[in-house]
Backbone as a ProteinNet text record, in pm:
[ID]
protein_1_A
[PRIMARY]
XXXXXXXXXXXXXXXXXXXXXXXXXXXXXXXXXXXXXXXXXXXXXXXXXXXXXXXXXXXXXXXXXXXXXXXXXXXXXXXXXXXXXXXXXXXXXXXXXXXXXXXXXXXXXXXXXXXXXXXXXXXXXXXXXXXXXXXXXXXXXXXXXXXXXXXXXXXXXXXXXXXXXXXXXXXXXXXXXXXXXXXXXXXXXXXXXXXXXXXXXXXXXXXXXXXXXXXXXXXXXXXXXXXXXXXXXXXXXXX
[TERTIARY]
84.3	0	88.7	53.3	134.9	133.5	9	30	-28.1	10.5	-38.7	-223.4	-242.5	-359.9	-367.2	-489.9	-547	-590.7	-583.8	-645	-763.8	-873.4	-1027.8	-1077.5	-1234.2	-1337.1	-1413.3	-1425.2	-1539.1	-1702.6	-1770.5	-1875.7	-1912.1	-1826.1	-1837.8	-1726	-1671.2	-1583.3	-1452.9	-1383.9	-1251.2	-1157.5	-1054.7	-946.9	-925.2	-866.5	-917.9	-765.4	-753.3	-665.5	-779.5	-824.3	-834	-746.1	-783.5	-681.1	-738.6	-694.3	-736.7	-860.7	-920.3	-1008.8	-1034.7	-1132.1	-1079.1	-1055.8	-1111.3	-1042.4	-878.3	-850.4	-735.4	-625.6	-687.1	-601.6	-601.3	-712.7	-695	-651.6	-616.3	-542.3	-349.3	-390.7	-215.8	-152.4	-249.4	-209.9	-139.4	-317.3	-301.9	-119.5	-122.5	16.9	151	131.5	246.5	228.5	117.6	105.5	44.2	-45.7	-110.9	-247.1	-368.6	-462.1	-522.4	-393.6	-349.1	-385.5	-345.5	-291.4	-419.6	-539.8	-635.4	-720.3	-700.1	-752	-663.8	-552.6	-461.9	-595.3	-590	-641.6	-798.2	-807.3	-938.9	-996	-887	-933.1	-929.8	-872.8	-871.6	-1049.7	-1046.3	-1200.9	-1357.4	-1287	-1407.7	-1447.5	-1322.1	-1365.7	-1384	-1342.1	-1388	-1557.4	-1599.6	-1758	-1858.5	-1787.6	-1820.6	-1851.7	-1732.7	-1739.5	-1852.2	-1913.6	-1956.4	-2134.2	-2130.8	-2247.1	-2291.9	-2222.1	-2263.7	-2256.4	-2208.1	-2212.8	-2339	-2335.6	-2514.2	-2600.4	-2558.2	-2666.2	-2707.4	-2578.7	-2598.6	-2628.3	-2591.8	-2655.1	-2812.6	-2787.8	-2992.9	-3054.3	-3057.4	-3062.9	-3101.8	-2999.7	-2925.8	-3046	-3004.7	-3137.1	-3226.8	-3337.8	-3454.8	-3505.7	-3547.5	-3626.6	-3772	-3791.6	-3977.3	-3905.8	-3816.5	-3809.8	-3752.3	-3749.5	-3712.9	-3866.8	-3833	-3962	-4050.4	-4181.1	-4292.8	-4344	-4408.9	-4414.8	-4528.7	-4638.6	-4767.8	-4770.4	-4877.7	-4894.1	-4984.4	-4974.2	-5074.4	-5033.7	-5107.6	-4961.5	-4990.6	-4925.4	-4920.9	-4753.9	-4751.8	-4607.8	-4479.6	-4565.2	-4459.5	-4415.2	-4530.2	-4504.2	-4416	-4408.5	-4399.4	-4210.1	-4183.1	-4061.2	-4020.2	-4068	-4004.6	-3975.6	-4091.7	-4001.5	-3927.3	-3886.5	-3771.2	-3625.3	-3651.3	-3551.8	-3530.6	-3584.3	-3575.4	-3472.1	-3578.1	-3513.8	-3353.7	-3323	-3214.4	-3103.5	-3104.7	-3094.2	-3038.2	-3092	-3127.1	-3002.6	-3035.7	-2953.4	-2754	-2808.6	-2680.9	-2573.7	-2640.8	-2569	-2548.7	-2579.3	-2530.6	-2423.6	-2400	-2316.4	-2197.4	-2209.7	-2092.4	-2020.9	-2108.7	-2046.9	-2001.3	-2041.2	-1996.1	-1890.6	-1857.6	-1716.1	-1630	-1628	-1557.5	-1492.1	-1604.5	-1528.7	-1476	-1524.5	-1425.4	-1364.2	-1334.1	-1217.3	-1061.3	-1037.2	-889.8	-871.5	-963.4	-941.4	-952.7	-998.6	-1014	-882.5	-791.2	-651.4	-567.6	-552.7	-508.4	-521.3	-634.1	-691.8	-630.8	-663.5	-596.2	-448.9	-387.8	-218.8	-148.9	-250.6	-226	-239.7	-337.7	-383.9	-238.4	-190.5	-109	32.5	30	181.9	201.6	124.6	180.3	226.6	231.5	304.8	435.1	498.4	586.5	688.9	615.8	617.6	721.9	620	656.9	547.5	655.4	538.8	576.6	499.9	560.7	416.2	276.3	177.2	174.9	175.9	152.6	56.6	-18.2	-132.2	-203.7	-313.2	-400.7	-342	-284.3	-244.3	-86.4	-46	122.9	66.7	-6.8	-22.6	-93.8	-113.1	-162.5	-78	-38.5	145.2	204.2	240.2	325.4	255.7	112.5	93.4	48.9	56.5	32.5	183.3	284.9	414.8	483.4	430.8	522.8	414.6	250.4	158.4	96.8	116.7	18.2	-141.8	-206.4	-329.1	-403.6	-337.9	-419	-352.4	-286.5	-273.6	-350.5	-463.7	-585.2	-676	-652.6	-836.9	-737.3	-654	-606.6	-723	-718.4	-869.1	-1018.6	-1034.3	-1163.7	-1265.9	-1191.1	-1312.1	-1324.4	-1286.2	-1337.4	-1443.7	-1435.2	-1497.7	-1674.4	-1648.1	-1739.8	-1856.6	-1744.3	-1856.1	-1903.4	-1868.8	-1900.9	-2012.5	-2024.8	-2156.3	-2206.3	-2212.3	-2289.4	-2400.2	-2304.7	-2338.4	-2454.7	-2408	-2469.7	-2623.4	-2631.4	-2745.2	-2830.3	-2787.2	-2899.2	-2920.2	-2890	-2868.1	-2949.6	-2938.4	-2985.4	-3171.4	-3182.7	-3315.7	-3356.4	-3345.7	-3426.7	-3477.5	-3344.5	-3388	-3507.3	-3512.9	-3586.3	-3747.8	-3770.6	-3853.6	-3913.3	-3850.5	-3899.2	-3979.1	-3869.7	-3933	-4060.7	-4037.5	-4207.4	-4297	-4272.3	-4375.5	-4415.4	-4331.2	-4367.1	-4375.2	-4301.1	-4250.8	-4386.5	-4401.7	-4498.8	-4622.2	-4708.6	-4854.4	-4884.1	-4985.3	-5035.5	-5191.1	-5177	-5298.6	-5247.5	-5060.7	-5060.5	-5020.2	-5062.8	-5098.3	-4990.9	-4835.2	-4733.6	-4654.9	-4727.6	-4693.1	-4566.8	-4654.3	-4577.7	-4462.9	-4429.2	-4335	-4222.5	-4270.1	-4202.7	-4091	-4221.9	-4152.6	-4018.3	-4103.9	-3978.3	-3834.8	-3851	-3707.3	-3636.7	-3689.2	-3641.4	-3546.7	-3468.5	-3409.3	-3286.6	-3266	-3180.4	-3135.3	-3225.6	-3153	-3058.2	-3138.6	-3082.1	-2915.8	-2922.1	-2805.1	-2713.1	-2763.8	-2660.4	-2576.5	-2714.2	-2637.6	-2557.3	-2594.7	-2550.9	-2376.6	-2347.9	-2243.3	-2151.8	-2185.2	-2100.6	-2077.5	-2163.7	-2141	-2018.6	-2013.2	-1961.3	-1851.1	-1830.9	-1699.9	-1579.1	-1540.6	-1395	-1387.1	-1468.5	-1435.6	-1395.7	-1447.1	-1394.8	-1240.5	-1257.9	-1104.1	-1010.8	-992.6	-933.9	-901.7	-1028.5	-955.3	-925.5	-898.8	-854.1	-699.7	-678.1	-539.3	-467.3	-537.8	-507.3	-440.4	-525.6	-521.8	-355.1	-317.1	-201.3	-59.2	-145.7	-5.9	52.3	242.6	333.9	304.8	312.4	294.5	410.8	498	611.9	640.7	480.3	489.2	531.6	603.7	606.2	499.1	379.3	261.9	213.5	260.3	227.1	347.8	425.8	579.2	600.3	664.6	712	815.9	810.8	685.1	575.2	554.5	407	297.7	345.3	214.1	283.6	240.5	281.8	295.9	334.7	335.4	231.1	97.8	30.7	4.6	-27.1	-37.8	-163.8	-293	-408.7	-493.9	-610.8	-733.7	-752.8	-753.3	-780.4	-659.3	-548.5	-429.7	-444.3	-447	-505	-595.5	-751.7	-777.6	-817.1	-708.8	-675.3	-623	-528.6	-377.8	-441	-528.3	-663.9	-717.2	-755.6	-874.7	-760.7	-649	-568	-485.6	-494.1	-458.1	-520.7
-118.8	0	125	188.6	334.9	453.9	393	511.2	421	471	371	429.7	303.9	255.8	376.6	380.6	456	415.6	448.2	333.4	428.3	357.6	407.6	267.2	286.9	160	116.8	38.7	-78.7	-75.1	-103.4	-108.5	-177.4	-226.4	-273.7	-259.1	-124.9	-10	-4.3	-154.4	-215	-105.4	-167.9	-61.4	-113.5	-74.6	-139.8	-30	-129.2	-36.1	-45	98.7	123.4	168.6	107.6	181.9	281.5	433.1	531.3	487.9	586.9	570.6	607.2	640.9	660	806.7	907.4	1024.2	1051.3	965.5	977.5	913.9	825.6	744.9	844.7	897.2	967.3	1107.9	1184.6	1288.8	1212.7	1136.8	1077.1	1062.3	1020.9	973.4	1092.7	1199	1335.1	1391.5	1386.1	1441.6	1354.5	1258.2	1144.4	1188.9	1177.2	1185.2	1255.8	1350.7	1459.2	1431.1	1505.3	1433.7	1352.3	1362.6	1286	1147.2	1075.4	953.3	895.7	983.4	902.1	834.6	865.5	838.3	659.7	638.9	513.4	396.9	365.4	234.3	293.9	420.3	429.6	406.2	374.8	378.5	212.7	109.6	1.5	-53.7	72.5	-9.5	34.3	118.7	230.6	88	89	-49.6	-163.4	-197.6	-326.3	-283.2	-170.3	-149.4	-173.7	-133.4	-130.3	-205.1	-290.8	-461.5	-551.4	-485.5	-599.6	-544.4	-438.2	-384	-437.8	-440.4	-495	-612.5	-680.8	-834.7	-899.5	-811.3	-846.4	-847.8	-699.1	-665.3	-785.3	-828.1	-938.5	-1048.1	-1104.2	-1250.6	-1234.6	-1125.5	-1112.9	-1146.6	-1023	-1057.8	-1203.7	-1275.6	-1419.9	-1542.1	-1473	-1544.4	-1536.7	-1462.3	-1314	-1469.2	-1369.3	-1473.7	-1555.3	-1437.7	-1506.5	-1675.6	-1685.3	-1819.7	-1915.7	-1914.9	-2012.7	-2040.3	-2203.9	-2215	-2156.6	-2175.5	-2083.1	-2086.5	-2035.8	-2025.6	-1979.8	-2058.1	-1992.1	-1870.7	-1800	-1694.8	-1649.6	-1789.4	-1790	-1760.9	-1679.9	-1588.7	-1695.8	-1805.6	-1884.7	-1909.7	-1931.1	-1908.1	-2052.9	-2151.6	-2223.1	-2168.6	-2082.2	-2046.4	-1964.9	-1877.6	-1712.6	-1786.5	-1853.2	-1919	-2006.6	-2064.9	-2095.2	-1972.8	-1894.4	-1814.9	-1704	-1679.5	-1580.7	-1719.5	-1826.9	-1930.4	-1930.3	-1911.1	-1875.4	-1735.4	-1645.4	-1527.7	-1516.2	-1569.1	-1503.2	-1641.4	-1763.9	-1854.6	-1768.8	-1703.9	-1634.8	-1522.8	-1488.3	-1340	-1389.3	-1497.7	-1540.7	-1581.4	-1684.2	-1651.6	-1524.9	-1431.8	-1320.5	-1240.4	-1248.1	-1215.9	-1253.3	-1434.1	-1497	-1498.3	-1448.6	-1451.8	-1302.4	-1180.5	-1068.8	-1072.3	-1143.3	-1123	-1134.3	-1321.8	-1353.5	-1250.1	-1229.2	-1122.3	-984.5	-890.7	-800.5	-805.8	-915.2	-937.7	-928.8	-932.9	-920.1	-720.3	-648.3	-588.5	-419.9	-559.3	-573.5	-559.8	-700.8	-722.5	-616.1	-549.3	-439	-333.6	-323.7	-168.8	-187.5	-328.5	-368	-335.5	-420.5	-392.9	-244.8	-160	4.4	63.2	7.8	119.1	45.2	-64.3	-87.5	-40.9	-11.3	61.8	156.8	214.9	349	291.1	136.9	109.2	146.3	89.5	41.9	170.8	243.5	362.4	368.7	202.2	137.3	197	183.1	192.3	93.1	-19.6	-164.5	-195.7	-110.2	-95.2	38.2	98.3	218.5	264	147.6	151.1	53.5	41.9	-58.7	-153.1	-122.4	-246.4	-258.3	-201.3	-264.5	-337.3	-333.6	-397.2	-555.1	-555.7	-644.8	-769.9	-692.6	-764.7	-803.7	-735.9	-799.3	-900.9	-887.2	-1025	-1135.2	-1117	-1219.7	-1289.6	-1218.4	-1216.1	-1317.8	-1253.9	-1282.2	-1396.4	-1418.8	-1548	-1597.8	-1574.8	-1655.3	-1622.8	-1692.5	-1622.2	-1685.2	-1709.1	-1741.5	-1653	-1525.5	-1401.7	-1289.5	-1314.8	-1201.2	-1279	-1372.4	-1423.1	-1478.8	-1479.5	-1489	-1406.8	-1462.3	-1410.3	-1423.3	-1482.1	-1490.6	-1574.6	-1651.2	-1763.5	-1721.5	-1684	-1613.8	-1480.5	-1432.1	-1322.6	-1357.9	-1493.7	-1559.4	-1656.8	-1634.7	-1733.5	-1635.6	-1523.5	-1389.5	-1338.1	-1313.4	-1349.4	-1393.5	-1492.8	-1608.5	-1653.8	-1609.2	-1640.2	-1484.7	-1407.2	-1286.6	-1217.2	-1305.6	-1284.5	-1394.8	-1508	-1614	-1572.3	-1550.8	-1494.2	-1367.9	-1260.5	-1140.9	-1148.9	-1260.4	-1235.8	-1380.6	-1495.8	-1532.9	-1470.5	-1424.7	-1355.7	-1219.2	-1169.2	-1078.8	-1120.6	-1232	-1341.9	-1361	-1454.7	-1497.4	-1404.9	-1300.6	-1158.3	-1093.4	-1057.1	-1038.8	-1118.4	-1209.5	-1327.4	-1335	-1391.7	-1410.8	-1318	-1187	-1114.3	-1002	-951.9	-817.2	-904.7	-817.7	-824.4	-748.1	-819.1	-783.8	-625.3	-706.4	-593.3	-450.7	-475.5	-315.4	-218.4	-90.1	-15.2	73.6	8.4	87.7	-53.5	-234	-326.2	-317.7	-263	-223.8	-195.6	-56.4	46.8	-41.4	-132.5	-224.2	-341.8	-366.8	-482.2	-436.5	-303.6	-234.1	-224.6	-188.7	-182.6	-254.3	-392.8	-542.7	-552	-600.1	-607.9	-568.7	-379.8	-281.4	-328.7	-315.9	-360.1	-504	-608.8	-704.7	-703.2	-662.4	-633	-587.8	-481.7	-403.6	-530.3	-592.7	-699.8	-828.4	-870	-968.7	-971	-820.3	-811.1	-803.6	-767	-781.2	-956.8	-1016.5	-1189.7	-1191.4	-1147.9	-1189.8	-1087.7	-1005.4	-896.2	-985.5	-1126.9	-1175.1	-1241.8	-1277.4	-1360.4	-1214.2	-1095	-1018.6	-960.4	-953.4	-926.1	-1013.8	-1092.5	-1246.8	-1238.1	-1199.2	-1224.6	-1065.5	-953.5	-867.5	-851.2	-956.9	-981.6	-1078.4	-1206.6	-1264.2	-1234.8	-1072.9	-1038.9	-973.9	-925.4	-870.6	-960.8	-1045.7	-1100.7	-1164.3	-1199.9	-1224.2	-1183.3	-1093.8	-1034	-973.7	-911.1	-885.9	-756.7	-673.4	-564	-574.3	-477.7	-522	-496.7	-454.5	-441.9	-596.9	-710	-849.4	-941.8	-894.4	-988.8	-965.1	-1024.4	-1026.3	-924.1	-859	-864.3	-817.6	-758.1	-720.1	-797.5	-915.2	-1036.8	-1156.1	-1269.8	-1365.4	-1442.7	-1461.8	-1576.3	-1699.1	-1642.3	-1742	-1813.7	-1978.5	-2088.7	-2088.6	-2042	-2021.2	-1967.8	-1926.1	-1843.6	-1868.2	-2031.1	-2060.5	-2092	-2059.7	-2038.9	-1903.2	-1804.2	-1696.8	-1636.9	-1756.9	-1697.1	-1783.3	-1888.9	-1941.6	-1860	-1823.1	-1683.7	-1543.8	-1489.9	-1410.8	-1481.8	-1573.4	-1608.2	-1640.8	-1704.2	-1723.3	-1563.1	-1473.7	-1331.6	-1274
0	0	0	-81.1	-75.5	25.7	111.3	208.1	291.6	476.6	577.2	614.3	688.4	701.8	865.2	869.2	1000.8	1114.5	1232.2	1335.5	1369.4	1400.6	1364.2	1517.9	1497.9	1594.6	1493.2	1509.8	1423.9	1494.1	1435.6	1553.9	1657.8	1664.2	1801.4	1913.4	1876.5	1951.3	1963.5	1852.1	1915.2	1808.9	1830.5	1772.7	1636.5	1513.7	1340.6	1260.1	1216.2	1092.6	971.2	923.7	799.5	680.8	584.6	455.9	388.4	335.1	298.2	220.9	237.2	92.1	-4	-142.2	-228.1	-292.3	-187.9	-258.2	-160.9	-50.8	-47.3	-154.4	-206.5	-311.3	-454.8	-479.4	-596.4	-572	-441.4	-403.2	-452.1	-414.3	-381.6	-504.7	-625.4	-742.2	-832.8	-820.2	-853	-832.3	-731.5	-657.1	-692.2	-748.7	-831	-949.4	-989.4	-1202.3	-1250.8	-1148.5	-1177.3	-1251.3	-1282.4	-1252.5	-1402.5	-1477.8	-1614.7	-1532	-1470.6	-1355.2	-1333.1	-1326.8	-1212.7	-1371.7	-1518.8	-1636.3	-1691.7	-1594.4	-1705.8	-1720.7	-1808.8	-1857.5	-1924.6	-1912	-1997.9	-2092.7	-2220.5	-2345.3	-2381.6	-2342.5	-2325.4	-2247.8	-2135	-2065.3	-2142.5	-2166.4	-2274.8	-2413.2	-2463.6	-2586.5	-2518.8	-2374.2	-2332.8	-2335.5	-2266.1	-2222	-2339.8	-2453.8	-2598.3	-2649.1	-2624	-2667.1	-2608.9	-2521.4	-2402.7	-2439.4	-2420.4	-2508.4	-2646.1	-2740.8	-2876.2	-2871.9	-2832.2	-2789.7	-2729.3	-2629.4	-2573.5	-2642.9	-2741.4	-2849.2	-2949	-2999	-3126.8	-3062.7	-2903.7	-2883.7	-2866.5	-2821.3	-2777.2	-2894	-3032.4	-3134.7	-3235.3	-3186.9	-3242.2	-3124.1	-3033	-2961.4	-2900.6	-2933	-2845.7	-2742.2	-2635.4	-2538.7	-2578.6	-2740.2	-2737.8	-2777.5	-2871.5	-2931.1	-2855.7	-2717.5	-2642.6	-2572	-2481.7	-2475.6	-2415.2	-2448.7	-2414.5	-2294.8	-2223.1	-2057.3	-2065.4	-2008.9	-1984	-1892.4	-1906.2	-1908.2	-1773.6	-1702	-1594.4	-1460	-1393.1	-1290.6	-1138.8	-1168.2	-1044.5	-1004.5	-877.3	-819.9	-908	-969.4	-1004.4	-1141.5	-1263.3	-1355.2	-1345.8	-1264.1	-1226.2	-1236.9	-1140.8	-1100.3	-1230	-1325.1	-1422.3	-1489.1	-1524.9	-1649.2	-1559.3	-1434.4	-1392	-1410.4	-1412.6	-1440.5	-1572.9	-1678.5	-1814.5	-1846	-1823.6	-1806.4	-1779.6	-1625.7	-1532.3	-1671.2	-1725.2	-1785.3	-1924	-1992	-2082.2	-2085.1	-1975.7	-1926.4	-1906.5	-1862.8	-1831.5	-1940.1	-2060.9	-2164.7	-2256.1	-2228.4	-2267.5	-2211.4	-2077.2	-1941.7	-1995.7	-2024.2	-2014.8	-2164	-2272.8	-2383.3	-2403.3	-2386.5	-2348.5	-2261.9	-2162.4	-2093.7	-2155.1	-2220	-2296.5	-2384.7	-2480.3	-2527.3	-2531.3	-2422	-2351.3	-2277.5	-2221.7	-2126.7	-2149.6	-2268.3	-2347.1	-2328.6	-2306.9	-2302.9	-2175.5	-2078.1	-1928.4	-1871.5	-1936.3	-1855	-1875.5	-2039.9	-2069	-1998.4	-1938	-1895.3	-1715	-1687.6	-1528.9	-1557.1	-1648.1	-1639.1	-1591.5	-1727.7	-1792.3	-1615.1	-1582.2	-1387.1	-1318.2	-1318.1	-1207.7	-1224.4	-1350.5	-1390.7	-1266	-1212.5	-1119.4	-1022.1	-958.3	-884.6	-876.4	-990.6	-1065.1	-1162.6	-1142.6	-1223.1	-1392.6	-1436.8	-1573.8	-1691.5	-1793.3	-1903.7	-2032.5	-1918.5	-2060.4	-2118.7	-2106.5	-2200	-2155.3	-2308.1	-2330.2	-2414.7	-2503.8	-2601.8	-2625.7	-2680.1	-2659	-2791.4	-2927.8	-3042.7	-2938.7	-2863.4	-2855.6	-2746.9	-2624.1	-2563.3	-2627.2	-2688.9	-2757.4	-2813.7	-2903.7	-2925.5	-2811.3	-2719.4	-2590.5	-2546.1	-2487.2	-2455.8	-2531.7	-2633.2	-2746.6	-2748.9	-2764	-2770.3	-2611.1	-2508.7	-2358.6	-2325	-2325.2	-2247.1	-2397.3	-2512.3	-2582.2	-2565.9	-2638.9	-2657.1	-2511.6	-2448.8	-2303.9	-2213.5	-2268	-2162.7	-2154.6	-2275.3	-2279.4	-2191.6	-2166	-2034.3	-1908.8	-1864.2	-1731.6	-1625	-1570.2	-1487.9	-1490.4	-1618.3	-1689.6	-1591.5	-1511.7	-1489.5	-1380	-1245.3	-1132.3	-1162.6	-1306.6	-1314	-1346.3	-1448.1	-1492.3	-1386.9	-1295.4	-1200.8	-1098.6	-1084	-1008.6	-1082.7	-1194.5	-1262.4	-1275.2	-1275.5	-1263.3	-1174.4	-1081.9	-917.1	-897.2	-927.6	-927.4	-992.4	-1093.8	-1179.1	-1120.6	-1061.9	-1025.3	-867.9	-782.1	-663.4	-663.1	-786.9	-739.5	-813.9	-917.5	-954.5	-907.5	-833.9	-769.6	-584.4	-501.2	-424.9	-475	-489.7	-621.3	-645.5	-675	-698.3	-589	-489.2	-389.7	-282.9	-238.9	-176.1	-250.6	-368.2	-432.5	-404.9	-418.2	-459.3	-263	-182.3	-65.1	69.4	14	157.6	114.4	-4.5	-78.9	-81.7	12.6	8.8	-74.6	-149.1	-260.6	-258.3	-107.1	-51.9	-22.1	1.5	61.3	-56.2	-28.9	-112.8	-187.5	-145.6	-213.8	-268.8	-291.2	-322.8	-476.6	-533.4	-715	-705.3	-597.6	-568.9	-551	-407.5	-364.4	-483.3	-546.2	-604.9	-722.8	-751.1	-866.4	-790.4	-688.6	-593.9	-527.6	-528.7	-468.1	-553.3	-665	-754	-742.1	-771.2	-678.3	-574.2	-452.9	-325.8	-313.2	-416.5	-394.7	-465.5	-563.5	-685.2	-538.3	-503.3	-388.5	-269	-211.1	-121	-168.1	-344	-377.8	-447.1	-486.8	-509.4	-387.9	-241.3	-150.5	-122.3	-137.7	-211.8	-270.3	-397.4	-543	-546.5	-482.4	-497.5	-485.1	-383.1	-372	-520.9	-588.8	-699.1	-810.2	-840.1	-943.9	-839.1	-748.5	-684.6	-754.5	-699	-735	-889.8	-1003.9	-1127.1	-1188.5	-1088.7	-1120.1	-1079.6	-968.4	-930.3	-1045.5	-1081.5	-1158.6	-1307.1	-1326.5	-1482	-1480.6	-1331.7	-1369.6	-1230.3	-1228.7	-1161.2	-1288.4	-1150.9	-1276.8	-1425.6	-1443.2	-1581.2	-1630.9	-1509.9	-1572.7	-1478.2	-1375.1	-1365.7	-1213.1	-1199.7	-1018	-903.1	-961.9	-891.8	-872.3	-982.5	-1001.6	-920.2	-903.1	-858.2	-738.4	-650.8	-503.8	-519.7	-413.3	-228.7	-300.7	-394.8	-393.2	-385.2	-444.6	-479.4	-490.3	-451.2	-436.3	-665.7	-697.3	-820.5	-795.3	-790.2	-768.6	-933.2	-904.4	-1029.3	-1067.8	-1017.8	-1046.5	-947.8	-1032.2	-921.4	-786.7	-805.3	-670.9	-554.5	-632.4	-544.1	-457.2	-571.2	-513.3	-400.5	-423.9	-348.6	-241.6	-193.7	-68.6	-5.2	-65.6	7.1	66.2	-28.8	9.5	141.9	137.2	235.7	361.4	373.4	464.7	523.9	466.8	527.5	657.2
[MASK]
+++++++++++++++++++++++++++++++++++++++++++++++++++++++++++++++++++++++++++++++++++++++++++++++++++++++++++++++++++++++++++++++++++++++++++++++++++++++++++++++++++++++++++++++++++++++++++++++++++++++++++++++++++++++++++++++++++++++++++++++

């Protein structure tokens, strides 16, 4: 960490090191690289967002939900629960084929931010970066990370629209008079609690995308040379 941690109470009054947060981190950067610094990896994540967008676009397209199978229309709790299993089903191959393919340009945009460790510039553009790791890992150095990210989604879309489901369906009385309101905002809230779920798995393959890579934000002492995800995130979980 580039700057030390704070001693603060937890709630339940004991004594806690915190680590800055994030406008102390983007004061600090500012003041290293100026506020050029707090932008590295943008144009790499901008075409990943891009990528991931039109991708959705053309699988949806390629496979709209009417032409999968048909789901009566009858609003009873087992129907109701198949087609949000359709749906979230549905949703999911689009998730996972959209990663796939912006993820090559995910690791780029991770590498490009950790340079300021390091204060390297061994990607400096999105075609040379390209070359290098095509060049230094082979075409299995654009998805290093891919599958912790994939199952963080995964986990995330089935988690956040059957909780979602269930709470409508069983917790929302249908009798009370702000029920609708309710149900539009179950969803939201849940998205909110389910990613504190699913956050160690995109950690994990955001560490993944730039360990051993070459950068010293990836190499010891900074980071261990872990052999895979789940090396990783034993070492994580054992800290």
């Amino acid at each position: 960490q580039p700057l030390p941690p704070t001693v603060g109470r937890n709630v339940l009054g004991r004594k806690v090191l915190y680590l800055p947060g994030f406008f102390t981190y983007a004061r600090h950067i500012v003041e290293v690289d100026g506020k050029r610094g707090l932008f590295r990896g943008l144009t790499p994540r901008l075409i990943s967002s891009t990528l991931s967008t039109i991708t959705r676009g053309s699988v949806k397209k390629a496979f709209p939900l009417e032409d999968m199978e048909h789901v009566s229309n009858k609003d009873d709790v087992k129907t109701s629960l198949r087609k949000v299993v359709k749906e979230t089903s549905h949703e999911m191959m689009m998730q996972c084929v959209s990663r796939v393919v912006s993820h090559p340009l995910h690791v780029i945009s991770m590498r490009c931010m950790v340079q300021f460790v390091g204060r390297e510039v061994k990607y400096s553009g999105v075609f040379s970066a390209i070359g290098r790791i095509f060049k230094e890992e082979g075409i299995l150095g654009f998805f290093v990370g891919l599958v912790p990210h994939i199952l963080g989604d995964v986990i995330f879309l089935w988690c956040c629209n059957l909780l979602a489901h269930f709470i409508n369906t069983y917790a929302v009385d249908d009798n009370f008079s702000q029920a609708s309101v309710i149900r539009s905002y179950t969803k939201f809230v849940m998205g909110i609690a389910v990613s504190m779920l699913t956050y160690p798995f995109l950690l994990v393959g955001d560490l993944m995308a730039v360990n051993n890579c070459g950068l010293r934000a990836g190499l010891p002492p900074y980071a261990p040379a872990f052999t895979s995800w789940i090396h990783c995130w034993r070492y994580l979980s054992a800290q």
